[in-house]
C-alpha positions as CSV (number, residue, x, y, z in Angstrom):
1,X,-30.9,-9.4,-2.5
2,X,-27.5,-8.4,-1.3
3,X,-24.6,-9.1,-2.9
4,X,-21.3,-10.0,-1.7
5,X,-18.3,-9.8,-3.3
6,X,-14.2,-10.0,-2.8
7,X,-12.9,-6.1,-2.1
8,X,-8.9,-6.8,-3.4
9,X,-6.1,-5.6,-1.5
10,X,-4.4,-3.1,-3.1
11,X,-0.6,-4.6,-1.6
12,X,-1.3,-8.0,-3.6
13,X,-2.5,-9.1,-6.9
14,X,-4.6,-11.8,-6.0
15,X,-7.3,-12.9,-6.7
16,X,-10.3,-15.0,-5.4
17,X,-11.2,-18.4,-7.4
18,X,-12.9,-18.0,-10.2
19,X,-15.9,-20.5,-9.4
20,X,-16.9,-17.9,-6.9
21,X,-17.9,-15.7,-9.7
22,X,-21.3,-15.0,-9.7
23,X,-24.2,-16.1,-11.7
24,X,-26.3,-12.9,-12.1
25,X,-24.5,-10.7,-13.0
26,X,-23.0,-13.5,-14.9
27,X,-19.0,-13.6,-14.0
28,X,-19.0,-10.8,-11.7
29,X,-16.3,-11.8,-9.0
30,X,-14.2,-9.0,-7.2
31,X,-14.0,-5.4,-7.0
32,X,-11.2,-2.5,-6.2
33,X,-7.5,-2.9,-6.7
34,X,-6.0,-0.8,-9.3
35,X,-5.2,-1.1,-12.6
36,X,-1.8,-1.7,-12.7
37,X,0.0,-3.7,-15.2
38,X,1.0,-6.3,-12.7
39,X,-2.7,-6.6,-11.1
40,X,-4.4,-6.7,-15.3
41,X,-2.0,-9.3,-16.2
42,X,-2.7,-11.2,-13.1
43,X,-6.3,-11.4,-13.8
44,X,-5.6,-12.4,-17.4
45,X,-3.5,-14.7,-16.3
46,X,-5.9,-16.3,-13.9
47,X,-9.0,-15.9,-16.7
48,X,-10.0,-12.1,-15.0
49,X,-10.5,-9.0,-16.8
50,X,-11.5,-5.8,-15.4
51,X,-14.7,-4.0,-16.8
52,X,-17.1,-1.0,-15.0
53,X,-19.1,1.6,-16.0
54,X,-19.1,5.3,-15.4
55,X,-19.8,5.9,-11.3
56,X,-18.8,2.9,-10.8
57,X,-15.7,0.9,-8.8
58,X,-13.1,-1.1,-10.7
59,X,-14.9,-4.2,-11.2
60,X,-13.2,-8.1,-12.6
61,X,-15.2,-10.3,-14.2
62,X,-15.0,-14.2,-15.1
63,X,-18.2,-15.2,-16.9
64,X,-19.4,-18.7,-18.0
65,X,-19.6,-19.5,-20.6
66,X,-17.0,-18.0,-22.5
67,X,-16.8,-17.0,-26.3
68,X,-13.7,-17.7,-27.5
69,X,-12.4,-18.1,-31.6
70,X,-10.7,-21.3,-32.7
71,X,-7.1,-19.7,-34.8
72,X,-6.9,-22.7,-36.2
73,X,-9.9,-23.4,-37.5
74,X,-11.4,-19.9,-38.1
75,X,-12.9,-19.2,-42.1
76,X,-14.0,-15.6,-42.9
77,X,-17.1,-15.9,-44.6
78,X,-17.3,-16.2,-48.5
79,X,-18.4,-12.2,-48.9
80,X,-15.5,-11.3,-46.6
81,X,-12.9,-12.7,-49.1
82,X,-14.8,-11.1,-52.1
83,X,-15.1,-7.6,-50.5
84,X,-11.0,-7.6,-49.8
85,X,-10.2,-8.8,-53.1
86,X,-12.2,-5.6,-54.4
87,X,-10.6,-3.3,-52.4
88,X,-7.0,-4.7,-50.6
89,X,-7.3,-2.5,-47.5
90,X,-3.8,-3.0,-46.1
91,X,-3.7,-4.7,-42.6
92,X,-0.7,-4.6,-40.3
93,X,0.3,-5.8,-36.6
94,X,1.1,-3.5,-33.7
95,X,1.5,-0.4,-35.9
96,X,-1.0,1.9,-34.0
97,X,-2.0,-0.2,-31.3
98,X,-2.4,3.5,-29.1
99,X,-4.2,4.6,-31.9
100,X,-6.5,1.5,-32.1
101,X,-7.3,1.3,-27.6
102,X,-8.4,5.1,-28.2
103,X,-10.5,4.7,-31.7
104,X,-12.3,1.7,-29.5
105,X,-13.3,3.9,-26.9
106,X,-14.3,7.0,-29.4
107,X,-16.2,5.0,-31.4
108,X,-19.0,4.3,-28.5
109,X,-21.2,6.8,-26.7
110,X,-19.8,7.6,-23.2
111,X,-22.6,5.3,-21.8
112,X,-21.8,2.8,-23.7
113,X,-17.9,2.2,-23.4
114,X,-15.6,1.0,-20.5
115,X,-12.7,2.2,-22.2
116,X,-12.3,5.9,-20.1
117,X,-9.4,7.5,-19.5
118,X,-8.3,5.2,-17.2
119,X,-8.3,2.0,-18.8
120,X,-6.9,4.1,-22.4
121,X,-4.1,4.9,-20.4
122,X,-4.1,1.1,-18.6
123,X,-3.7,-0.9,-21.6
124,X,-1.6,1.6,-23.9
125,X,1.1,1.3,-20.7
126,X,0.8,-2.4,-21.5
127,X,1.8,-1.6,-25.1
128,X,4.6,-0.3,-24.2
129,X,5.4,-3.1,-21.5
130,X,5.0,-5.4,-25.0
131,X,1.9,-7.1,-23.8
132,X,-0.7,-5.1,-25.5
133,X,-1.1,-5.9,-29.3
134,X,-3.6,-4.8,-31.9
135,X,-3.8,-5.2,-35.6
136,X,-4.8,-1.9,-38.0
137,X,-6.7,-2.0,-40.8
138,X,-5.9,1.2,-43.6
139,X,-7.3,2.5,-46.6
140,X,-5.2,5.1,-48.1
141,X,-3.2,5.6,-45.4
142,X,-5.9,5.9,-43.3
143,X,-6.7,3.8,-40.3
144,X,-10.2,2.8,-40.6
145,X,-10.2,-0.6,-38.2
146,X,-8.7,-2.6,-35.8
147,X,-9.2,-4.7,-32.4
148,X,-6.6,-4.6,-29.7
149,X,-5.6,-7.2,-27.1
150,X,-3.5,-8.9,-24.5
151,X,-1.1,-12.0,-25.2
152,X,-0.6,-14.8,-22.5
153,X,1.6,-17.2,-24.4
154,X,-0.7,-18.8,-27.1
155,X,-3.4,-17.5,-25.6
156,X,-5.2,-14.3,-27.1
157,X,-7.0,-12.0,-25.1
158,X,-9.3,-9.5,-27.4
159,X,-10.8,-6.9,-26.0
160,X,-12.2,-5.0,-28.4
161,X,-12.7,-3.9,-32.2
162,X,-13.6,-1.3,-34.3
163,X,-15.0,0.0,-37.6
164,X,-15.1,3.3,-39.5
165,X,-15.7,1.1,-42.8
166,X,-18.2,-1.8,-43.7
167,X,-16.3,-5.0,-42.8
168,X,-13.1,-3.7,-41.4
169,X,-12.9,-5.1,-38.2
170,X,-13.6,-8.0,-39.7
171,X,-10.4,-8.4,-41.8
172,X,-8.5,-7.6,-38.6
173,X,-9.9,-10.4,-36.9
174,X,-9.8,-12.5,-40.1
175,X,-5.8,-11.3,-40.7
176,X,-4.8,-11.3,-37.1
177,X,-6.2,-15.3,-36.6
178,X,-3.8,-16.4,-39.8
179,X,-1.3,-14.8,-38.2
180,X,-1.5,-16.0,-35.0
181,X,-2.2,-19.5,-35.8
182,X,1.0,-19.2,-38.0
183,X,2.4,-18.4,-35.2
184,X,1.2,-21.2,-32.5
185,X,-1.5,-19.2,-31.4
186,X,-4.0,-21.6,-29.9
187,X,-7.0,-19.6,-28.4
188,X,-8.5,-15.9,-28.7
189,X,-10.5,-15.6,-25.7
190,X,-13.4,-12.6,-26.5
191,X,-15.1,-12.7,-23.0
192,X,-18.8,-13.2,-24.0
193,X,-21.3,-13.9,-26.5
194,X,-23.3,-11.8,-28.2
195,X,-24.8,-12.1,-31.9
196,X,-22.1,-10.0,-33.8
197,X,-18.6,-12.3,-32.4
198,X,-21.6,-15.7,-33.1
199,X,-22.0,-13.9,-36.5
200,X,-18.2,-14.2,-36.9
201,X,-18.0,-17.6,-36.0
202,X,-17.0,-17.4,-32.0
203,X,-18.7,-20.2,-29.9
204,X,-18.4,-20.9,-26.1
205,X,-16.3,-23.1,-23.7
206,X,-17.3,-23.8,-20.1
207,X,-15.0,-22.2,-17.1
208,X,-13.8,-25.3,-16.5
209,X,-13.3,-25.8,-20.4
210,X,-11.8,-22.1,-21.2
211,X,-9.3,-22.3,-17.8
212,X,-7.6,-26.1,-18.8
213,X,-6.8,-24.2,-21.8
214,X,-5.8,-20.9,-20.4
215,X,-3.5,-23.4,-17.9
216,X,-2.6,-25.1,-20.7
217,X,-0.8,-22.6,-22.7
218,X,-0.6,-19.3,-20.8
219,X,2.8,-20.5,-20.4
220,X,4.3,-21.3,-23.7
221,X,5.4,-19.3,-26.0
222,X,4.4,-18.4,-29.4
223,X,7.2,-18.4,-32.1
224,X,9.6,-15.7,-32.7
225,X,8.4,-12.6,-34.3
226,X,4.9,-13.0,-33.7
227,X,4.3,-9.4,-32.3
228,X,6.9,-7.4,-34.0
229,X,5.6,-4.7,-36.0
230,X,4.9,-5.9,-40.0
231,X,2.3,-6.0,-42.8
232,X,0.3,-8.7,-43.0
233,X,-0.6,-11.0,-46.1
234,X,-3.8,-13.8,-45.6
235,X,-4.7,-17.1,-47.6
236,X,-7.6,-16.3,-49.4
């Protein structure tokens, strides 16, 4: 069965509706363009995220249903708590977030990852531009977790997470949800399920669901401080 999708022009960053994304391959919806931080923050903007393979063309991507985390109302599992009181890894925000992008992409076989060179260099750029964040997890000095993301005013993009440690990535998320909640941080959007984010406690909003909220606060900003560089405490 052929397939037909939206070539973008590379003089523009826009983008085709998201209800013309396609069911199988769930939320595939455009191809081409560039990555750009003006195009990527577009698509994040308008609930489109670029993901491909090796050989392949740029693709964006809207699925449906999304998996998303709740700030709010997030609660790291009873074990979680007692691991970190044993042994207080120290967590921080926007401290390595280079560091982090690349340790997401080393982490994974070269079949397995989307993060090549390209998109390394993409998002680190947007780090500098101050919309790429990611919270660092440490042992000794040593960072041994993390997940990385892109803010669109209380709204949370993550994009991915890694471990060197049992349970690291987990305090990251667990850290970086007080935080951002503190902070007026209303959604963390995490693209789509699968059994380690349901493990954590993500669930799923329809399109329709995920983009009133994505309209909703994509605009607004969080309180002051949110992203600056700084150690972070949690409520146990």
């Amino acid at each position: 069965m052929a397939i037909y999708l939206t070539e973008l022009d590379k003089n523009t960053h826009h983008f085709p509706p998201t209800e013309r994304a396609l069911d199988d391959p769930n939320g595939l919806l455009a191809f081409g363009g560039d990555l750009s931080p003006d195009r990527i923050l577009s698509g994040y903007q308008n609930g489109i995220f670029p993901w491909y393979g090796p050989g392949e063309p740029i693709l964006w991507w809207s699925p449906a249903p999304r998996a998303v985390f709740d700030p709010n109302t997030y609660t790291p599992s009873k074990s979680l708590k007692k691991f970190q009181r044993k042994h207080n890894y120290q967590v921080s925000i926007n401290s390595a977030t280079k560091q982090v992008i690349r340790c997401c992409s080393s982490v994974r076989t070269a079949e397995e990852t989307w993060l090549n060179e390209d998109m390394i260099h993409a998002y680190s750029l947007l780090a500098e531009l101050g919309h790429c964040h990611s919270t660092e997890v440490w042992s000794d000095g040593k960072l041994i977790g993390g997940l990385y993301g892109i803010s669109i005013g209380k709204i949370f993009c993550g994009e991915s997470m890694f471990s060197l440690q049992t349970n690291a990535s987990k305090l990251a998320l667990w850290y970086f949800c007080q935080h951002f909640s503190a902070h007026g941080g209303q959604l963390i959007d995490c693209q789509v399920m699968n059994p380690h984010l349901k493990s954590l406690g993500a669930f799923e909003l329809e399109r329709d669901q995920f983009m009133h909220y994505l309209l909703s606060f994509k605009d607004k900003p969080l309180h002051s401080g949110c992203f600056n560089a700084q150690w972070l405490t949690c409520k146990a």
